[in-house]
DSSP file (Angstrom, degrees, kcal/mol; ACC not computed):
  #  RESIDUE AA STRUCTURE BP1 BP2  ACC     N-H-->O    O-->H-N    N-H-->O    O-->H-N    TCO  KAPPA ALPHA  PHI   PSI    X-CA   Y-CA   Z-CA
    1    1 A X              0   0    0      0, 0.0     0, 0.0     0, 0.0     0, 0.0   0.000 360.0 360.0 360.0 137.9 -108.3   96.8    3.9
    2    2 A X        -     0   0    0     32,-0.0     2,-0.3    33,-0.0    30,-0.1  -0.200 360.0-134.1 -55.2 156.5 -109.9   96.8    0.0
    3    3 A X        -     0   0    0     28,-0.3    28,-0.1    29,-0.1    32,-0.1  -0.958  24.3-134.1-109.1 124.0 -110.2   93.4   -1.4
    4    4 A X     >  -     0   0    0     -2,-0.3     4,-1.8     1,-0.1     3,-0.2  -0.193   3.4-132.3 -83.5 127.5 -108.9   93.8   -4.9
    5    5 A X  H  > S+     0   0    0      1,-0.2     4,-3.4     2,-0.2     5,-0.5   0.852 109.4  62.7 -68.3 -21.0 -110.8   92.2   -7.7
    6    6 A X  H  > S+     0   0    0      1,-0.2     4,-1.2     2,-0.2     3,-0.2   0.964  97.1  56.5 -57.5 -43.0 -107.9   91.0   -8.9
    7    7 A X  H  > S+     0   0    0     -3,-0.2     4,-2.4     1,-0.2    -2,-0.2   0.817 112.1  43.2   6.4 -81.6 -107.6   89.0   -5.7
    8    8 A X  H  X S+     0   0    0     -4,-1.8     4,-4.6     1,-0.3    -1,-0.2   0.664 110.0  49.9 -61.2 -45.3 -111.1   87.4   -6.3
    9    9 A X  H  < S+     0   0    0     -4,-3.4     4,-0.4    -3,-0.2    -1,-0.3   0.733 111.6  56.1 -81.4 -13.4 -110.9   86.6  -10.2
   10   10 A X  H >< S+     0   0    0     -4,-1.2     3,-5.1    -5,-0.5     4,-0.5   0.933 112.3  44.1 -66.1 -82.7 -107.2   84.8   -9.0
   11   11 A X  H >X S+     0   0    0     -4,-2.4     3,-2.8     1,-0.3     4,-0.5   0.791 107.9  52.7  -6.9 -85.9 -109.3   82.9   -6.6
   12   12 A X  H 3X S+     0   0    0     -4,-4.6     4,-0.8     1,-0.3    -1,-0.3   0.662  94.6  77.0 -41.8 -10.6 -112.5   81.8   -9.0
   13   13 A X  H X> S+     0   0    0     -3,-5.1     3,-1.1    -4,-0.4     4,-0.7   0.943  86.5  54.7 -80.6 -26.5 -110.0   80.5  -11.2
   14   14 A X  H X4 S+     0   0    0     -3,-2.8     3,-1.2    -4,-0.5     4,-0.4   0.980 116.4  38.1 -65.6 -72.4 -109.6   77.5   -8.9
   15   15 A X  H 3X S+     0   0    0     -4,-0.5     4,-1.8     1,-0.2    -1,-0.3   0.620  95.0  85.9 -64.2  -0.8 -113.4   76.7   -9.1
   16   16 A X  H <X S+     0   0    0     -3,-1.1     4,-2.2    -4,-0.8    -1,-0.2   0.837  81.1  59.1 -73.1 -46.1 -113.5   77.6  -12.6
   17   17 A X  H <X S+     0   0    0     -3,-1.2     4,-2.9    -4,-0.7    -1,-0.3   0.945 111.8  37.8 -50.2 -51.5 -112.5   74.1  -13.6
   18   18 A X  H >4 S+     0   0    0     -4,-0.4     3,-0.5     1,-0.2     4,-0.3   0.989 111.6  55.7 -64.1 -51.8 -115.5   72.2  -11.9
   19   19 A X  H ><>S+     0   0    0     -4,-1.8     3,-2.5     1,-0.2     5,-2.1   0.913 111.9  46.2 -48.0 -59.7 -118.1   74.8  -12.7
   20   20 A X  H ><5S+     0   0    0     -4,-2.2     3,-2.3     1,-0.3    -1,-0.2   0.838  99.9  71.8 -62.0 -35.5 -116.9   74.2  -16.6
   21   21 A X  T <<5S+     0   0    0     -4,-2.9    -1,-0.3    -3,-0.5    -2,-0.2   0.696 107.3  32.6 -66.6  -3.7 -117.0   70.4  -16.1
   22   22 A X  T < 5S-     0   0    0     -3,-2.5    -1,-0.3    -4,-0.3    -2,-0.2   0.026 128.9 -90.7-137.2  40.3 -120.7   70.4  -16.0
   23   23 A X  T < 5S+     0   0    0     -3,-2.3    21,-0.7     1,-0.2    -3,-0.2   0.550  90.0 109.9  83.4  -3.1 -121.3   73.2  -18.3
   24   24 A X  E   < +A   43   0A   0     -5,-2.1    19,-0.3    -6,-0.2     2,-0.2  -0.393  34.5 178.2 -94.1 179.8 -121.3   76.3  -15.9
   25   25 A X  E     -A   42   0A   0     17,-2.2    17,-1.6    18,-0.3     2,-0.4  -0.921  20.9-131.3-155.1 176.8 -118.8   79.2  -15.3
   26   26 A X  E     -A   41   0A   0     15,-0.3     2,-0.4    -2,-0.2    15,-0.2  -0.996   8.8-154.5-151.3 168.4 -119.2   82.5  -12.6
   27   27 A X  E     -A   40   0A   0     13,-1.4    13,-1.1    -2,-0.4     2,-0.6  -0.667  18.9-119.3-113.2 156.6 -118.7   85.6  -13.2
   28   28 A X  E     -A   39   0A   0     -2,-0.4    11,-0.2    11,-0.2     3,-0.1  -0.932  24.9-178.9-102.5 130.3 -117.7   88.2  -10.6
   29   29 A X  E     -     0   0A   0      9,-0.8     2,-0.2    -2,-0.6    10,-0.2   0.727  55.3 -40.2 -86.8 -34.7 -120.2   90.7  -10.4
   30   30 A X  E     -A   38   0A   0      8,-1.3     8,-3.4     2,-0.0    -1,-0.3  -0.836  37.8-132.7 169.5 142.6 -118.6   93.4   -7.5
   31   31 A X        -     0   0    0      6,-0.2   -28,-0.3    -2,-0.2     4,-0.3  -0.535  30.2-145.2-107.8  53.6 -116.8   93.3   -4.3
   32   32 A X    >>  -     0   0    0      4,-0.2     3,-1.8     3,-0.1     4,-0.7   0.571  25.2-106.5 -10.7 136.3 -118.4   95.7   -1.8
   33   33 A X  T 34 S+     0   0    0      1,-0.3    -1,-0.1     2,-0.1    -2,-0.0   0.920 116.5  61.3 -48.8 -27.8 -116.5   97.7    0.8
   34   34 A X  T 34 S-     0   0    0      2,-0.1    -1,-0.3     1,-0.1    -2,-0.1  -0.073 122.9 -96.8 -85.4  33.8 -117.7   95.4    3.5
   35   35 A X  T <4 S+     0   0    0     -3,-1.8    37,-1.2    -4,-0.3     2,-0.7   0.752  75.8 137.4  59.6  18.0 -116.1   92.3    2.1
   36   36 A X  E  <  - b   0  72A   0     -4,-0.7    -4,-0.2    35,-0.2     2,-0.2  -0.819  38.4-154.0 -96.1 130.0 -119.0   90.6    0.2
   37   37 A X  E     - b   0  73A   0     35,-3.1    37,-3.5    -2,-0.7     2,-0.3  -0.712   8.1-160.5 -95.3 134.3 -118.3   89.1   -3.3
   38   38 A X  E     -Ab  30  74A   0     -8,-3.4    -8,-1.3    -2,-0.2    -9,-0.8  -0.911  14.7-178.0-119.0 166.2 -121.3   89.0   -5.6
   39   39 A X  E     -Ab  28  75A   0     35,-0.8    37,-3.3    -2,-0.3     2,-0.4  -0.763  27.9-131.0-154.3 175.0 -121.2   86.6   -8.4
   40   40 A X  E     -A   27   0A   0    -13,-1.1   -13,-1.4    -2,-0.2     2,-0.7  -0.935  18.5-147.1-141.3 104.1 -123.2   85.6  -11.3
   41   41 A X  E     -A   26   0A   0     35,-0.4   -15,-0.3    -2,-0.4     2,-0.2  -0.823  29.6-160.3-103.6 109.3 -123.5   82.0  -11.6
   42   42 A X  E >   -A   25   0A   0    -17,-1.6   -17,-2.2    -2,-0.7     3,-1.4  -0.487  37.2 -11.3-133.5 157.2 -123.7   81.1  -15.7
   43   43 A X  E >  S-A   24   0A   0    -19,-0.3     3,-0.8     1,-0.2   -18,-0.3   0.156 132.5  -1.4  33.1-156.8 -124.7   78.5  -18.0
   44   44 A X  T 3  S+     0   0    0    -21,-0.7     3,-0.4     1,-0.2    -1,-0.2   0.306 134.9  58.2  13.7 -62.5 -125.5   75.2  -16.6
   45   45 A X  T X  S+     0   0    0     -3,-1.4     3,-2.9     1,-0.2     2,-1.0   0.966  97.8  69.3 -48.3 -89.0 -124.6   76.7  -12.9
   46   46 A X  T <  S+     0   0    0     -3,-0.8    -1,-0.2     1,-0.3    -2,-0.2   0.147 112.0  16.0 -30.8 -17.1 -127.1   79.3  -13.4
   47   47 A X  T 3  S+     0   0    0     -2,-1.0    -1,-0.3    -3,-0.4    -2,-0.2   0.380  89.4 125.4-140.4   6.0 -130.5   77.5  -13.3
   48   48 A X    X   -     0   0    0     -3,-2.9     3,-0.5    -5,-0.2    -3,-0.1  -0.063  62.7-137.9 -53.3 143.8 -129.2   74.2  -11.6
   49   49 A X  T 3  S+     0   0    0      1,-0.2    -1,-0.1     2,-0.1    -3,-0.1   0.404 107.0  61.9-102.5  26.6 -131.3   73.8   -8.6
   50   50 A X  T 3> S+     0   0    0     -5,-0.2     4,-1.6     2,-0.1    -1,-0.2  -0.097  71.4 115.7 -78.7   6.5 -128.0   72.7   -6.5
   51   51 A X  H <> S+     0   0    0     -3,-0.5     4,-2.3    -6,-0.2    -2,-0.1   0.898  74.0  51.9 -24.4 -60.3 -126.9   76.6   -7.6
   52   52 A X  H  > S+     0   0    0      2,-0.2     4,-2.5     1,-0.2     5,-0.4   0.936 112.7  47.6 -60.3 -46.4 -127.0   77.4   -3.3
   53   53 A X  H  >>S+     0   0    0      2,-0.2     4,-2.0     3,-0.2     5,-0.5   0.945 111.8  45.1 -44.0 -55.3 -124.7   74.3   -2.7
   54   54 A X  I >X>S+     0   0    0     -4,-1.6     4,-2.3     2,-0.2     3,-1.4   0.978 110.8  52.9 -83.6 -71.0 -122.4   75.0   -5.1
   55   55 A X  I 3<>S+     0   0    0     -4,-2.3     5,-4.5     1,-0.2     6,-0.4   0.816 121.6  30.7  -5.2 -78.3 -122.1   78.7   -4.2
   56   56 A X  I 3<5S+     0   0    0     -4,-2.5    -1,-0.2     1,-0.2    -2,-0.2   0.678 123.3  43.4 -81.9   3.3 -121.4   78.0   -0.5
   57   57 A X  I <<5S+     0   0    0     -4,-2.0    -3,-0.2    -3,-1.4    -1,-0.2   0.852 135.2   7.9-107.0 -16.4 -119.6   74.7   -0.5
   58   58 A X  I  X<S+     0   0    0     -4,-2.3     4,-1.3    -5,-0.5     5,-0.3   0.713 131.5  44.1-124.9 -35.5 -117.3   75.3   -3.4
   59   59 A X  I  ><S+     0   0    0     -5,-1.1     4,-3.8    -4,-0.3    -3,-0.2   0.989 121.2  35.7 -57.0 -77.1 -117.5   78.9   -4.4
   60   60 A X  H  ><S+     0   0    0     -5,-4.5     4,-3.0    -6,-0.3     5,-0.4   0.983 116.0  55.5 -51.3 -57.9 -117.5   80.6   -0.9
   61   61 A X  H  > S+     0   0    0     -6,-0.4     4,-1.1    -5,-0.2     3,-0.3   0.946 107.4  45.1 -39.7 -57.8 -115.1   78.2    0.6
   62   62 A X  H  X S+     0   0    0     -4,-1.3     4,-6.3     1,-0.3     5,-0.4   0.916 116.8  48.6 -84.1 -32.8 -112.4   78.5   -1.7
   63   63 A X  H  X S+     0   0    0     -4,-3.8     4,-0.8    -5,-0.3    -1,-0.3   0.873 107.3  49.2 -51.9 -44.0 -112.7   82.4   -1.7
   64   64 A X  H  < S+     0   0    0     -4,-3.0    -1,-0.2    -3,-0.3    -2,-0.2   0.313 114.4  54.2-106.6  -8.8 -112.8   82.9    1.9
   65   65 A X  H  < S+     0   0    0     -4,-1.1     3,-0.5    -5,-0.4    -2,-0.2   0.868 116.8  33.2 -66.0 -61.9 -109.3   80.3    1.7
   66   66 A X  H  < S+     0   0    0     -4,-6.3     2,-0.5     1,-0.3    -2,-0.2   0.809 135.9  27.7 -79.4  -6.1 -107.2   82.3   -0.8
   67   67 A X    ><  -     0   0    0     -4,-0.8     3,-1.6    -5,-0.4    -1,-0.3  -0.695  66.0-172.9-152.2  77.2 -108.7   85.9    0.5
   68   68 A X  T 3  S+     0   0    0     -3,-0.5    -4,-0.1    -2,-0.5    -1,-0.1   0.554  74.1  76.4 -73.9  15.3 -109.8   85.9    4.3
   69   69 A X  T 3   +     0   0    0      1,-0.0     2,-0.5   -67,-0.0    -1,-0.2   0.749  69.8 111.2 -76.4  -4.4 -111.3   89.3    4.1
   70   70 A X    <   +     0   0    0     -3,-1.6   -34,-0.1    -7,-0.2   -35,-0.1  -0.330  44.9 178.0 -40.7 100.0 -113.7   88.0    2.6
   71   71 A X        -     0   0    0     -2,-0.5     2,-0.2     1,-0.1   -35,-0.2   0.911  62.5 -20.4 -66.9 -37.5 -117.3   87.9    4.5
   72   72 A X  E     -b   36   0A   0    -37,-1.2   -35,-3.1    -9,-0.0     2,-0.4  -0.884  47.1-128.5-167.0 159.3 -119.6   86.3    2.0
   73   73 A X  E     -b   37   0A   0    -37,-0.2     2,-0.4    -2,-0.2   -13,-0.2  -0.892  24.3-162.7-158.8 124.1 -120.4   85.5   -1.4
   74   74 A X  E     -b   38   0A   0    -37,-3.5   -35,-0.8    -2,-0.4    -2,-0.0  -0.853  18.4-131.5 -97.8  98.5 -123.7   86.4   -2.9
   75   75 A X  E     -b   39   0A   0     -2,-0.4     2,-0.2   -37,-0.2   -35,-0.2  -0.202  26.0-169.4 -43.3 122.2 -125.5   85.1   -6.1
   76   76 A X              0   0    0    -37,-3.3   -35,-0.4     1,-0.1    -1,-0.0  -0.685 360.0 360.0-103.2 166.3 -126.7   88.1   -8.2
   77   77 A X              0   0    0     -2,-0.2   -37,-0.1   -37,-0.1    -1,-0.1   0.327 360.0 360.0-129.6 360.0 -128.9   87.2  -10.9
């Protein structure tokens, strides 16, 4: 089964608040047929060197809640 980008941006909206509280956002870049989300990790987010935490502990997590076909989710630059 596709995963629908709508899906996905539904999703990010839940991290969207923290990410913005310290000056970041992400973007969705593409959702590959094989379930990977790539993302684009912006302002703040985006050259923070805790960027790989915050990907998998809040990013990936909350995706792979609202949308379990999701395998992964990859920072694109």
């Amino acid at each position: 089964m596709a995963i629908e980008r709508e899906q996905v941006e539904k999703a990010l909206e839940k991290t969207r608040s923290v990410l913005r509280g310290d000056g970041g956002d992400v973007e969705l870049v593409d959702v590959t047929g094989d379930g990977v989300v790539q993302v684009r990790l912006k302002g703040a987010c985006g050259g923070c060197p805790m960027a790989t935490m915050t990907l998998k502990s809040l990013i990936e997590r909350v995706l792979k809640k609202e949308v379990p076909e999701i395998k992964s989710v990859q920072q694109v630059l």
